[in-house]
N, C-alpha and C positions, 0 to 999 in steps of 0.2 A: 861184411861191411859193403856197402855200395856207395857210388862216389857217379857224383852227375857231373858231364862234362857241356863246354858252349863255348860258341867261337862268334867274335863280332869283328870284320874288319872293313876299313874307309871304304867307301868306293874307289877312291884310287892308288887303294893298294891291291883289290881284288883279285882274282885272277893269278896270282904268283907263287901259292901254294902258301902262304903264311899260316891260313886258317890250320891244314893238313899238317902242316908242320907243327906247329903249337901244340892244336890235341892231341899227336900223337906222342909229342913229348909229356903231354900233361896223363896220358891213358899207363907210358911206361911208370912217373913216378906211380902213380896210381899203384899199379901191379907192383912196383917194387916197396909198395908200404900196403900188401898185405889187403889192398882191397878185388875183391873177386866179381865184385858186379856193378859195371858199366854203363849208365844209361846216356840218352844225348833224348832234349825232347826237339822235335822239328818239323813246322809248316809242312803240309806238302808242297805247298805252290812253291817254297823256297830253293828251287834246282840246283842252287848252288852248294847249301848247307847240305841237301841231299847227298850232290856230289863227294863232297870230303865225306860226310859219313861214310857212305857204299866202299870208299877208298881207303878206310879207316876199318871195313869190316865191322860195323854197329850195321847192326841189321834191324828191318821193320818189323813189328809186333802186330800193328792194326789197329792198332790200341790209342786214341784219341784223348786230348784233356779236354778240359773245359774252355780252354784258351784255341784248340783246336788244332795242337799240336799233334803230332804222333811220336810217341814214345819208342823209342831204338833201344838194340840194346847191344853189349860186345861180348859174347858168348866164352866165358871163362877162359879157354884154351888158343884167344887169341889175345893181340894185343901187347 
């Protein structure tokens, strides 16, 4: 099973860790209901959603939508 994860927050609440904090609470239930594959899709230009990924351990694939995103992903044995 795979389970896509996304973080949106204000501008000013930015910066605080909420985004990190959320997904990773949203990546354990995840894991704890049995789903094994992780994705996050994400702009490059977006530095910031980069940032909590990389922090989160979703790592880049290279792998591009039509929207122009790149597809991440959280390699089973984390998370």
């Amino acid at each position: 099973m795979t389970g896509d994860v996304a973080w949106v927050v204000g501008r000013s609440h930015q910066g605080r860790g909420y985004a990190t904090e959320a997904a990773a609470a949203m990546i354990a239930w995840l894991r704890d209901h049995d789903v094994q594959s992780v994705t996050a899709s994400i702009h490059p230009d977006n530095r910031a959603s980069t940032r909590v990924a990389s922090h989160l351990g979703v790592e880049p694939t290279g792998v591009l939508d039509d929207d122009g995103e790149e597809t991440r992903t959280l390699p089973a044995d984390r998370g």
